[in-house]
C-alpha positions in Angstrom: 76.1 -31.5 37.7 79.5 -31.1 36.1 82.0 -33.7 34.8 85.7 -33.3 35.3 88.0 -33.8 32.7 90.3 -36.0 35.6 88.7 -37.8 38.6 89.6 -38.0 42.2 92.5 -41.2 41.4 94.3 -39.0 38.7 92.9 -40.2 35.8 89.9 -39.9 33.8 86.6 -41.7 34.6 83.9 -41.6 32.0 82.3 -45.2 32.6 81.1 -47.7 35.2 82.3 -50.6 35.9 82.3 -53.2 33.3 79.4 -54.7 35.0 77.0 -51.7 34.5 78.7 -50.6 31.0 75.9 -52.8 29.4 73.5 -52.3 31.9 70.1 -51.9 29.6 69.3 -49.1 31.9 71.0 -45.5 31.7 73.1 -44.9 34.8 75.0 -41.4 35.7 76.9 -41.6 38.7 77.9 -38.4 40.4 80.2 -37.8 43.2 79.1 -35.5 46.6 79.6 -32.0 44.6 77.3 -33.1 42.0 80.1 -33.5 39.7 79.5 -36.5 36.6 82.3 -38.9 37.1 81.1 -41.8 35.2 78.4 -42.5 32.9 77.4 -46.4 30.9 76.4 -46.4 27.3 73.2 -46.4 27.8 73.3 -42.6 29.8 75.5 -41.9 26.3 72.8 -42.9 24.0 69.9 -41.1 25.8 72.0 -37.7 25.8 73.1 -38.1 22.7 76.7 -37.9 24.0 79.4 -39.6 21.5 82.5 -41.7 22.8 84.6 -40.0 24.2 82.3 -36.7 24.8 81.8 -35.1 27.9 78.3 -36.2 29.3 78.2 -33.4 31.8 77.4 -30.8 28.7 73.8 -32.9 28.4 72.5 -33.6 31.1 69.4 -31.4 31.2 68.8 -28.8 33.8 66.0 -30.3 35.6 68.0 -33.8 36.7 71.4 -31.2 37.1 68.9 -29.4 39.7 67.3 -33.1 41.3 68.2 -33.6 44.6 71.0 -36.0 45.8 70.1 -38.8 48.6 70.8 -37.6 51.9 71.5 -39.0 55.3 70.6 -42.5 53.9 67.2 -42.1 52.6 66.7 -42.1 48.9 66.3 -38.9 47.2 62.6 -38.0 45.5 62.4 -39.1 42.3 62.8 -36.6 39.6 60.7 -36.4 35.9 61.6 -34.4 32.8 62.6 -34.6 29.2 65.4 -35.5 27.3 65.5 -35.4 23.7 61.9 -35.9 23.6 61.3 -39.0 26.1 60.0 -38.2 29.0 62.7 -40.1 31.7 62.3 -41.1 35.2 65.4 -40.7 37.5 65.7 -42.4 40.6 69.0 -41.6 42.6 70.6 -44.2 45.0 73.9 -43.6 47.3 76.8 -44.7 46.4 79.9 -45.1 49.0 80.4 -43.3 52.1 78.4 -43.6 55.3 74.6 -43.0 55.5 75.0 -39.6 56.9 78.1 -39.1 54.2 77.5 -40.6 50.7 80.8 -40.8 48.9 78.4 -40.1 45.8 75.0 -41.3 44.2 74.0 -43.0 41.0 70.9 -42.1 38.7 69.3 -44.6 36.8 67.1 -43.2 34.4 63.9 -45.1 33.4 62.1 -44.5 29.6 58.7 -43.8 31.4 57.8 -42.4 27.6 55.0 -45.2 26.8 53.4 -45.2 30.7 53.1 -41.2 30.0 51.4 -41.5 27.2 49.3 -44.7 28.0 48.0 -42.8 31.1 47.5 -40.0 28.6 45.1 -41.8 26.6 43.4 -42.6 30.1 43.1 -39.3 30.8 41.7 -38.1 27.6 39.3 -40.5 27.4 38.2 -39.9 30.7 38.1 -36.2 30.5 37.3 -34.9 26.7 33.8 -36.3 26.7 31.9 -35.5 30.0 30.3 -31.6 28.8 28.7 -29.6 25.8 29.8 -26.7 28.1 32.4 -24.7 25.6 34.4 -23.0 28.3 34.5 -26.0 30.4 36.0 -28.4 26.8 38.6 -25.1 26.3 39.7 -25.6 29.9 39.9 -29.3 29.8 41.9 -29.1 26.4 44.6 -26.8 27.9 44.9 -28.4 31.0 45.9 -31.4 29.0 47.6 -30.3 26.8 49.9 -28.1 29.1 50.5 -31.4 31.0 51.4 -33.6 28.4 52.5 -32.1 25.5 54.2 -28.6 26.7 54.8 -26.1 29.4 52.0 -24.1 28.5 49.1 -24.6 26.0 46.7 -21.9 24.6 42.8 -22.9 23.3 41.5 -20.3 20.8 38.5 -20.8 18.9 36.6 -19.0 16.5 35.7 -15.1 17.3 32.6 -14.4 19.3 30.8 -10.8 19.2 33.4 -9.3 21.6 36.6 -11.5 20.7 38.3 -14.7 20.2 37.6 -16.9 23.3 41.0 -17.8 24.6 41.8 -20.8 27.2 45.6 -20.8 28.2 47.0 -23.5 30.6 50.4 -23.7 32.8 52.2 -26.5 34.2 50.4 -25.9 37.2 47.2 -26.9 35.6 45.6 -23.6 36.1 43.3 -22.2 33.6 42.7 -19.0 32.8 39.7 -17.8 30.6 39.8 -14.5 28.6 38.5 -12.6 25.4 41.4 -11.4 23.2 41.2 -9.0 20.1 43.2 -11.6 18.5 44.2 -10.9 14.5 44.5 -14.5 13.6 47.2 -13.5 10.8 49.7 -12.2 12.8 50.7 -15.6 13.9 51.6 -18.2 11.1 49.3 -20.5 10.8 46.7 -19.9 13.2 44.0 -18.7 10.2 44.2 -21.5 8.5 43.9 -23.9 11.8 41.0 -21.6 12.9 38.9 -22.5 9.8 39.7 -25.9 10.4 38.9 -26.9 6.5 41.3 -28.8 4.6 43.0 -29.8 7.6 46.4 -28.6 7.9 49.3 -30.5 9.4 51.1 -29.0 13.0 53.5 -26.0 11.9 55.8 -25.1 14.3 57.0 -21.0 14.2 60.1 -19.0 15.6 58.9 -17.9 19.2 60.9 -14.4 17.7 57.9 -14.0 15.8 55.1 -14.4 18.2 53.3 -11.3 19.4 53.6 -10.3 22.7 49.9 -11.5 23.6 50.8 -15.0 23.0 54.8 -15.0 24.2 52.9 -13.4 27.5 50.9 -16.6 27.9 53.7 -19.3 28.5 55.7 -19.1 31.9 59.0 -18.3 30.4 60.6 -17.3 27.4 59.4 -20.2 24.8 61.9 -21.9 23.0 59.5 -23.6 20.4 55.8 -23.3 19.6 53.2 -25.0 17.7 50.2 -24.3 16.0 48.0 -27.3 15.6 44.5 -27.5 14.0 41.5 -28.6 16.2 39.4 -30.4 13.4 35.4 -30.1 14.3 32.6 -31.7 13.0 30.3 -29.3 10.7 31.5 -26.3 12.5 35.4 -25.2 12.9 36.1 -25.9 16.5 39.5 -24.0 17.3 43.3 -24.2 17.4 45.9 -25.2 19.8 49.2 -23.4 20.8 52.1 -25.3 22.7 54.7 -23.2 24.1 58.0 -25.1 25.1 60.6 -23.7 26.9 63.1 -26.7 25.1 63.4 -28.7 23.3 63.0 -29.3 19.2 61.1 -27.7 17.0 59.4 -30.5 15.9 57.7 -33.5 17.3 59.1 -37.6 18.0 57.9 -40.3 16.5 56.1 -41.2 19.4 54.2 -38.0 19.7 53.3 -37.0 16.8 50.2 -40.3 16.6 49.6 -39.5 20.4 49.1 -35.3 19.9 47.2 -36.4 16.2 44.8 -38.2 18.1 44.5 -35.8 21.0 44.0 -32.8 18.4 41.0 -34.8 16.8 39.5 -36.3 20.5 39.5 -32.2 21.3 38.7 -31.0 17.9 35.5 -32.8 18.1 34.3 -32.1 21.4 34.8 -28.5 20.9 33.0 -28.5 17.7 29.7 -30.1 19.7 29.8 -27.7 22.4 30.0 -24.7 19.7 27.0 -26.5 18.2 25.6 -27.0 21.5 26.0 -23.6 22.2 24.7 -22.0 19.0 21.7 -24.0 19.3 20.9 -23.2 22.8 21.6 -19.3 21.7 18.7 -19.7 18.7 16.2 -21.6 21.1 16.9 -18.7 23.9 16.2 -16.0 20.9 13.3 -17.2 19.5 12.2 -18.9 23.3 12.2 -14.8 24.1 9.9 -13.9 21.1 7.5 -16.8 22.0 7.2 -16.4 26.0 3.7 -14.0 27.3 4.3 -10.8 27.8 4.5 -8.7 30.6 1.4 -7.6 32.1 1.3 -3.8 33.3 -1.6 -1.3 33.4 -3.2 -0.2 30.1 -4.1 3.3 30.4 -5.6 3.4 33.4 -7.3 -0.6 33.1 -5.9 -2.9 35.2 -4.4 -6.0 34.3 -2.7 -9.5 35.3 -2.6 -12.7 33.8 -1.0 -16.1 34.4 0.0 -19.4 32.3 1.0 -22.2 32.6 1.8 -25.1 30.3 1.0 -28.6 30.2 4.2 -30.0 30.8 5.7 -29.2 34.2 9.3 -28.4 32.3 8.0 -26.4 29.4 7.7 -23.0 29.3 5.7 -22.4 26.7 2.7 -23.9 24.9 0.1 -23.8 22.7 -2.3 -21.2 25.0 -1.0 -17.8 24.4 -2.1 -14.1 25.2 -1.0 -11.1 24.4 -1.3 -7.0 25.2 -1.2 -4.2 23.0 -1.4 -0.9 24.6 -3.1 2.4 23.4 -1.2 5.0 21.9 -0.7 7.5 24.0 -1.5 10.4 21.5 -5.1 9.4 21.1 -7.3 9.3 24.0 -10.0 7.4 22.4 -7.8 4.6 21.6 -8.2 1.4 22.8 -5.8 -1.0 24.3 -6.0 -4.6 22.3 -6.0 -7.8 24.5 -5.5 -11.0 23.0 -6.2 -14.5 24.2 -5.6 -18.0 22.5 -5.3 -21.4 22.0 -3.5 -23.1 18.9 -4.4 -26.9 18.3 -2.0 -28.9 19.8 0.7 -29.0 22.5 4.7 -28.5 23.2 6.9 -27.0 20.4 4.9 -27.6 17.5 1.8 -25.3 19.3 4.7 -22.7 20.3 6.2 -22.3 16.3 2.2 -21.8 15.1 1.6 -19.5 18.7 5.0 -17.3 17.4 3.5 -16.6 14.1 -0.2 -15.7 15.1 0.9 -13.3 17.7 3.4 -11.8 14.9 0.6 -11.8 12.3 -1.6 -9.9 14.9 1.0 -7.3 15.6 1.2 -6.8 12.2 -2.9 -5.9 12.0 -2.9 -4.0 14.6 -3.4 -0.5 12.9 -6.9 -2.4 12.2 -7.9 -3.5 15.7 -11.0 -1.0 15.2 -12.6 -3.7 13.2 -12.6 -7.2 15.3 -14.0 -9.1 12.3 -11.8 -7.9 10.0 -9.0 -9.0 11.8 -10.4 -12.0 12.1 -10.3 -12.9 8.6 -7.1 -11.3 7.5 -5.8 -13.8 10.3 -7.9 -16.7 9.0 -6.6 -16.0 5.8 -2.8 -16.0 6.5 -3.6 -19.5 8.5 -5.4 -21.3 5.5 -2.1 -20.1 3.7 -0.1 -22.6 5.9 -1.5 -26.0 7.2 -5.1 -25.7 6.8 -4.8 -28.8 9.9 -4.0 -26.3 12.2 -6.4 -23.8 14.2 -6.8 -21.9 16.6 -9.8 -20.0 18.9 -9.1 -16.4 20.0 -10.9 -13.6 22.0 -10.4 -10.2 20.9 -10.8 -7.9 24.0 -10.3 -3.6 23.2 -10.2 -2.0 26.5 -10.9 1.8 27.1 -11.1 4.0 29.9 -14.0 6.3 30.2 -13.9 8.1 33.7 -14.2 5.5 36.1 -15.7 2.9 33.8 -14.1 0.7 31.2 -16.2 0.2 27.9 -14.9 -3.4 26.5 -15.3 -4.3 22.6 -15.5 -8.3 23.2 -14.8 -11.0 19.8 -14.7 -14.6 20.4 -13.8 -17.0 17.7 -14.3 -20.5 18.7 -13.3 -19.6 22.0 -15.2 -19.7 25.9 -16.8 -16.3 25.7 -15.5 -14.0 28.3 -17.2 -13.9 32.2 -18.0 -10.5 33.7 -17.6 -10.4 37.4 -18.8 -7.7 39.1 -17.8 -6.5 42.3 -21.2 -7.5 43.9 -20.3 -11.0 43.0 -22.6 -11.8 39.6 -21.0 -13.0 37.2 -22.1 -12.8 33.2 -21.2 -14.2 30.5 -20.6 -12.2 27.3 -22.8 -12.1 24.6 -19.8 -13.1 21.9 -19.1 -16.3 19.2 -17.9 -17.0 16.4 -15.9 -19.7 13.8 -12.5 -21.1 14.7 -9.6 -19.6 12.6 -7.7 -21.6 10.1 -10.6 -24.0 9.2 -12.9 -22.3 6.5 -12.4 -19.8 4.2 -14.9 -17.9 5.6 -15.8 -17.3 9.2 -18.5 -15.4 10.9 -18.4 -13.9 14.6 -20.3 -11.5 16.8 -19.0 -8.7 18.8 -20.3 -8.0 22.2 -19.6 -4.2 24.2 -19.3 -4.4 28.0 -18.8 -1.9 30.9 -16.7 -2.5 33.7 -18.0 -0.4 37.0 -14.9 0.3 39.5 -14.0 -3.3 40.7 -16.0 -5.0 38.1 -13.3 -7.4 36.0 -13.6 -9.5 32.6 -12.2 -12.7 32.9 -10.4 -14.6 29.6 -9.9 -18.4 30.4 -8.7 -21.2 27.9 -10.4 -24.6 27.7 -8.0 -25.8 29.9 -8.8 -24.5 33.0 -12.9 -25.5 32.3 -11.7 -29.2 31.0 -9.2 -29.8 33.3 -10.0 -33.6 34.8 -9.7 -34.3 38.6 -11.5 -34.3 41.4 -12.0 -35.9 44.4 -12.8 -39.0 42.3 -10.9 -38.1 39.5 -11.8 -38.5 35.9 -14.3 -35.4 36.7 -14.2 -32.6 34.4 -14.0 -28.6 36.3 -17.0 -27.4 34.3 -18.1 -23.9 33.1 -20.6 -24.1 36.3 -18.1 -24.9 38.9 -16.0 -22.1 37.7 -18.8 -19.4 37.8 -19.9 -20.8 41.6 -16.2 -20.0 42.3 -15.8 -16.9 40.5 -19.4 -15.7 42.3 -17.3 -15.8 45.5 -14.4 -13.7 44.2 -16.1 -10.3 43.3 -13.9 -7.1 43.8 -11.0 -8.8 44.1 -7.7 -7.4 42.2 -6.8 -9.0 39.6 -3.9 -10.3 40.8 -5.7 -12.0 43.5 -8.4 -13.3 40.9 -5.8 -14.9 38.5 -4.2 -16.8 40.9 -7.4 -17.7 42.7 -8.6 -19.5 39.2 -4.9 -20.9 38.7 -5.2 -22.6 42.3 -8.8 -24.2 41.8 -7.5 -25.4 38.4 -4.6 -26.9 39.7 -5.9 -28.3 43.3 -8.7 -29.8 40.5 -5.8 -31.6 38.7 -3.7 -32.8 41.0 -0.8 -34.4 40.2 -2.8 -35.6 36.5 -2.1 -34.7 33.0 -3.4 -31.0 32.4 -4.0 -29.0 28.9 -2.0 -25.3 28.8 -4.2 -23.1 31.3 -4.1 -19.5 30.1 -5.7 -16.3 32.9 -6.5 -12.9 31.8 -8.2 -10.6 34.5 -9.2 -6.6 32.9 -10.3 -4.7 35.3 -11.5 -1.3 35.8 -9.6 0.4 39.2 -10.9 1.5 41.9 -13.3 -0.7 44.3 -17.2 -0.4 44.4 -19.0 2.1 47.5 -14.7 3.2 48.0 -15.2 6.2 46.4 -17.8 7.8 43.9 -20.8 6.8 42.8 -20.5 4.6 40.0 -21.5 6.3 36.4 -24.6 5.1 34.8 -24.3 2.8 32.3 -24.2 5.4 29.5 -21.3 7.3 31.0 -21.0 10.6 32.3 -23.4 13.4 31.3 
């Protein structure tokens, strides 16, 4: 749009008619070439135009683009800023015929206070639905970007690999990246970043911007701002606007709206940083306190399962664990481990965590069951003397095709021998819980495992577990021995899960304890192969 210094009768025309000169509402009439030709006080005092100035010189560049009604219908409506108001402008013909308007007339509606009422809406709507820190940086920018700029950038603090960067167009899509960002070569940003004292928006020449951040906006930006994203606890980022024009600063009316905004954000980022950082420790230690892997110990078989009591948890308060033989020394032994800490859930799991890390630590003393024993009952007393816990010690050799087992329990069902025949024995172990007295007593048993014999570890909660076809029953050390009678030679795969399925076909869909499965067995299948070795070994 342009405005002529003379009109079309010879003289100059830079207002309505009298009737619209007071007209409340700012009206810009234009003739077919888009040329101003009049324009009420109103139009003057939104553009900032003084009497007797030109209005063509204001009027922005996105109602100078706005189409013009044609052929009788009503041009769209078009939306943009002027001197930070965000102004509706709706054209209507003026003159001519339908198919030939002499002109039109804008009338531009202050749709400021709808904008940001529907604003508010929005944020409140959006900033609170996730803990999910990528998806709060993308929700930030989106809105921001739509509201408040042409393009906004979320950073927040630096992660292992980079700052975590959200940036945001007008077309409301969000790009996530990494950045090697040096918070200190844009001014202000360091200070926003730590978030504590809270510093006020501080608005930078866009000549001074590095290129990383001039790259994110869609144009050259005429201003930008750097505004703190106060957290709770933690310091929960910074946002970037990047306007292509407009002032340096902000109006009166945006200044509450983007203060409020920055603290709605601020403290949704902040909980999903906690959030996150939380679930990162619980995932850590959560590694540290989940069974092991189960693979072969020097030539012994092995397999093992668990399962907790609750159906959501993952782990409990039965644990095992598996400490191979050196490899150096042939006569080592291989250390298996198989327990159950008073007590269920998280609490069980903490206590579990530090007897597995105490045993780890005795390891260079797994010759001597007992003595481990102690040493361990010893640490325990140290802590809560309430909590205990009953263990089988299991060293595992090979000896040609046999398997020579050291066997301690403390507290704990002793082991059952199955033998490939189908009888099944029951160790010849006992001993005191550990973490009750100060001194505990125990008795070791030695075993031999024939090719396809196996020595089964159970917790009390596979022998304990109540159900039935009556329910109420308890599974019984005798109905676990019928069972295991009918299960000789089987791998121990196949013998693990065969107890895990009696166990839990037993229970039903009832309350269980934490049901821990160790099967060590020595390879090979009996009458597949060789004789078996007598009982002393070879010759």
């Amino acid at each position: 749009m342009t405005e002529p210094t003379q009109g079309e009768g010879g003289g100059a025309r830079d207002v309505l008619d009298p009737v619209l000169r007071a007209a409340p509402c700012a009206v810009l009439s234009v003739d077919r070439a888009g040329v101003v030709v009049q324009a009420n006080d109103a139009a003057r005092l939104l553009l900032g135009v003084p009497p007797g100035g030109a209005a063509a010189v204001a009027v922005p560049e996105w109602l100078a683009r706005a189409r013009r009604p044609i052929g009788g219908r009503a041009g769209p409506v078009a939306r943009g800023p002027i001197g930070g108001r965000v102004v509706e402008a709706h054209p209507v013909r003026e003159g001519g015929t339908p198919e030939d308007p002499a002109g039109a007339a804008w009338w531009l509606v202050d749709v400021t206070e709808r904008e940001r009422t529907a604003f508010l809406i929005e944020m409140s709507e959006e900033l609170p639905e996730s803990l999910n820190l990528e998806r709060c940086m993308e929700v930030t920018a989106r809105l921001a970007a739509r509201h408040l700029a042409d393009a906004a950038v979320v950073i927040v603090p630096r992660s292992a690999r980079g700052h975590p960067v959200a940036c945001s167009g007008p077309g409301g899509r969000v790009e996530h990246r990494e950045l090697p960002i040096d918070p200190a070569e844009v001014e202000g940003l360091a200070d926003a970043l730590r978030g504590f004292p809270p510093v006020p928006p501080r608005w930078i020449d866009p000549r001074t911007a590095p290129a990383w951040l001039a790259r994110l906006a869609p144009g050259r930006p005429a201003a930008i701002a750097v505004i703190s994203l106060p957290g709770h606890g933690v310091p929960a980022g910074a946002l970037v606007l990047l306007r292509l024009a407009g002032p340096e600063a902000f109006s009166a009316g945006e200044e509450p709206t983007v203060r409020l905004f920055a603290g709605r954000a601020g403290a949704m980022l902040s909980a999903a940083r906690l959030y996150a950082e939380q679930a990162s420790i619980t995932a850590t230690l959560m590694r540290e306190l989940l069974p092991p892997r189960t693979d072969e110990l020097e030539g012994v078989e092995l397999a093992a399962r668990y399962r907790p009591s609750g159906d959501e948890d993952l782990v409990g308060g039965d644990f095992y664990d598996v400490f191979p033989a050196g490899a150096a020394d042939s006569r080592a032994e291989s250390l298996v481990v198989l327990g159950d800490v008073c007590g269920k859930g998280l609490e069980a799991a903490v206590l579990t965590g530090k007897i597995r890390t105490t045993l780890r630590a005795l390891l260079p003393m797994a010759g001597d069951h007992r003595r481990v024993l102690e040493l361990l009952n010893g640490a325990l007393l140290l802590d809560d003397p309430a909590r205990f816990v009953t263990l089988v010690l299991a060293s595992a050799r090979r000896e040609g095709a046999r398997v020579r087992l050291r066997l301690t329990s403390a507290g704990h069902p002793a082991p059952l021998l199955v033998r490939a025949g189908g009888a099944v024995e029951t160790a010849r172990t006992g001993g005191s819980l550990i973490g009750v007295l100060e001194e505990i007593d125990s008795t070791t048993a030695e075993a031999t495992l024939g090719p396809g014999d196996t020595c089964l570890l159970y917790t009390d909660g596979i022998t304990e577990a109540m159900g039935g076809p009556r329910g109420g029953e308890m599974f019984g050390d005798e109905r676990l021995r019928a069972e295991l009678a009918e299960c000789g030679g089987m791998p121990p795969e196949a013998l693990v899960e065969r107890v895990h399925m009696l166990a839990a076909e037993w229970v039903g869909t009832g309350r269980h304890d934490d049901m821990a499965v160790i099967a060590i067995t020595a390879p090979g299948r009996a009458g597949a192969g060789a004789a078996p070795e007598p009982e002393g070994g070879p010759p």
